[in-house]
C-alpha positions as CSV (number, residue, x, y, z in Angstrom):
1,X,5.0,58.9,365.8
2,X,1.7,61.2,365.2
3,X,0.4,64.2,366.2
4,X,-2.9,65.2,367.6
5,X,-4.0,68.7,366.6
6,X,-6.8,69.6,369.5
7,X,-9.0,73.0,368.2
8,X,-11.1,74.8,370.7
9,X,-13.6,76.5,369.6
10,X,-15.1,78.3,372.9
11,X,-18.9,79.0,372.7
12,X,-18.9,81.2,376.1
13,X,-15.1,82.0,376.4
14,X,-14.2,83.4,379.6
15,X,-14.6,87.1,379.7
16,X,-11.0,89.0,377.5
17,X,-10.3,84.9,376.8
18,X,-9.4,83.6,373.6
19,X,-12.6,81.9,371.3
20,X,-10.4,79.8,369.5
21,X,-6.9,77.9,371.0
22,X,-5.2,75.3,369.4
23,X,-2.7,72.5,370.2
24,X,-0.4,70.1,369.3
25,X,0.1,66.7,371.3
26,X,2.8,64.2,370.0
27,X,1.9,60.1,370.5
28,X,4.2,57.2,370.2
29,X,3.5,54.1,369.1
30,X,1.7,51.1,371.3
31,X,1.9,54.3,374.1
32,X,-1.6,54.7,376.0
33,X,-2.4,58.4,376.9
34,X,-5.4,59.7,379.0
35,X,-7.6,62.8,377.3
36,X,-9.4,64.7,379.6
37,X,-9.5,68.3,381.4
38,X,-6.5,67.6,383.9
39,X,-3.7,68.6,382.2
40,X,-1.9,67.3,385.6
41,X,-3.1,63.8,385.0
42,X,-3.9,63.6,381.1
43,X,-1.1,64.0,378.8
44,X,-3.8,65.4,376.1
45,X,-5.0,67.6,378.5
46,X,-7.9,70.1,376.9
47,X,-7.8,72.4,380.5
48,X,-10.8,75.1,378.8
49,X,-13.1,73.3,377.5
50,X,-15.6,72.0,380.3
51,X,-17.6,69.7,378.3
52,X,-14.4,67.4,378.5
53,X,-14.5,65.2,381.5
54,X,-11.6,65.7,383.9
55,X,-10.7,61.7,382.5
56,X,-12.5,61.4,379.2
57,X,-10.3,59.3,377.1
58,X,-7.9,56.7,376.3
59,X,-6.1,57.4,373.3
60,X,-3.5,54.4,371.5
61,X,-2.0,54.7,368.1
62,X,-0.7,51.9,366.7
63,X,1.6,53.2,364.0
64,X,-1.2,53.4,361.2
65,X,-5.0,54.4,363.3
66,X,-5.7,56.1,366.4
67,X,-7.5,54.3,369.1
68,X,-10.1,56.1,370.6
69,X,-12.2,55.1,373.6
70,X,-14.1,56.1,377.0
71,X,-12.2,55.4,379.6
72,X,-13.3,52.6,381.6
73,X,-15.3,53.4,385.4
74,X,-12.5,53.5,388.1
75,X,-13.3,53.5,392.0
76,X,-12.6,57.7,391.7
77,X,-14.7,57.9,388.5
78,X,-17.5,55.6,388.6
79,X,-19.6,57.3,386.2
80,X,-18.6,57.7,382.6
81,X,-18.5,60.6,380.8
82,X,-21.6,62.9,380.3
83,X,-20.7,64.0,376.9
84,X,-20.0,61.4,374.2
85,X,-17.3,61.0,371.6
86,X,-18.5,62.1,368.1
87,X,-17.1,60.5,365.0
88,X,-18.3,60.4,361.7
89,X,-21.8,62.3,362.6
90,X,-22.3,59.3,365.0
91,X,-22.1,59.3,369.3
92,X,-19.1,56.6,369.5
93,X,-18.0,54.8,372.7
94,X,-14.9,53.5,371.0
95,X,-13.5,54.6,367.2
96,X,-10.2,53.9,365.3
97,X,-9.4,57.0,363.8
98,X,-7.0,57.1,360.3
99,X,-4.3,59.8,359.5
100,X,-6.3,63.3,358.0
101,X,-9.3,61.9,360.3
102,X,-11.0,63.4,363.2
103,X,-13.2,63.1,366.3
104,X,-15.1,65.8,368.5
105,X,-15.6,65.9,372.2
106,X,-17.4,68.8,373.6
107,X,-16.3,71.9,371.7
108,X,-13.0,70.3,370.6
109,X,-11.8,68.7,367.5
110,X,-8.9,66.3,367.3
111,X,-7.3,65.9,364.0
112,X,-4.8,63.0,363.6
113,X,-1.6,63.8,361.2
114,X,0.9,61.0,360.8
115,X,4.4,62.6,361.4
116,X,6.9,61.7,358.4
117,X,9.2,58.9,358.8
118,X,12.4,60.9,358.7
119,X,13.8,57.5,357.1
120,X,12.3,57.5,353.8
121,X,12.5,61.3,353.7
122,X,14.9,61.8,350.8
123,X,18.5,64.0,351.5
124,X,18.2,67.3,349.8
125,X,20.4,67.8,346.9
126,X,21.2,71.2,348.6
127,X,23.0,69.2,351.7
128,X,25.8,68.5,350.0
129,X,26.0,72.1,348.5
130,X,25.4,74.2,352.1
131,X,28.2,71.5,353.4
132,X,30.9,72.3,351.1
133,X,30.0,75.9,352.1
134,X,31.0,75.1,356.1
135,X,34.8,75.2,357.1
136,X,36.8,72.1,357.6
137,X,36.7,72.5,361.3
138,X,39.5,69.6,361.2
C-alpha cells in the first residue's frame, strides 16, 4: 500500500474558508482510482479546488511508482481536461511518479509516501516487556 497526501493551497478561498486543506488517500496495489473534483465518483476526490476537472485522472500504483495519467475521452466527457498535469517543471499527459515524489494539478499537490511493510518492521524489544505487564486473563 501507499498513501497520497493531496495539499490545497486555495488562491481565492471561499469567503471565512480555509486557504490551505490537506488530505490523505490510501491506494492498493494493481487498484485503478479516478482523481477528479467528484468526490461521489473519484475516490481521490479534491471537491475545492476548481482547476481539477470533475474526472481528471487515473491513478495506479504498482507496489514501487505511481501511475499517473489523463483520463481517457468517454461519451460524458469528450473533452480532456483543461488544466494539465505538472511533473518535474514539465505539462505531463502521463508520469510514473516514485515514493517522496510529487505531481501538481491546478492548485494541488500530490505527494506519494510508500506505507511500511508491517512485515519487515522489527518487534519492539518493549513488547515483550508491556506483555508480561498484562494479567493472565487465562
Amino acid at each position: 500500500m501507499a498513501e497520497l497526501e493531496a495539499h490545497t493551497r486555495l488562491t481565492f478561498p471561499p469567503v471565512g474558508g480555509p486557504t490551505d486543506r490537506r488530505r490523505l488517500f490510501t491506494l492498493t496495489v494493481d487498484e485503478p482510482v479516478q482523481l477528479g473534483r467528484d468526490p461521489g465518483r473519484c475516490p481521490v476526490g479534491i471537491d475545492d479546488d476548481h482547476t481539477i476537472s470533475r474526472l481528471h485522472a487515473v491513478l495506479t500504483w504498482d507496489g514501487e511508482a505511481l501511475a499517473v495519467s489523463v483520463r481517457p475521452p468517454t461519451p460524458e466527457l469528450p473533452d480532456p481536461p483543461v488544466n494539465p498535469i505538472w511533473f518535474r517543471n514539465a505539462a505531463v499527459a502521463a508520469c510514473r511518479v516514485a515514493p517522496g515524489e510529487w505531481f501538481v494539478i491546478g492548485q494541488t499537490r500530490f505527494t506519494l509516501h510508500a506505507a511500511p511493510d508491517p512485515a519487515i518492521v522489527p518487534p519492539s524489544p518493549y513488547d515483550d516487556f508491556n506483555r508480561s505487564l498484562l494479567p493472565d486473563w487465562d
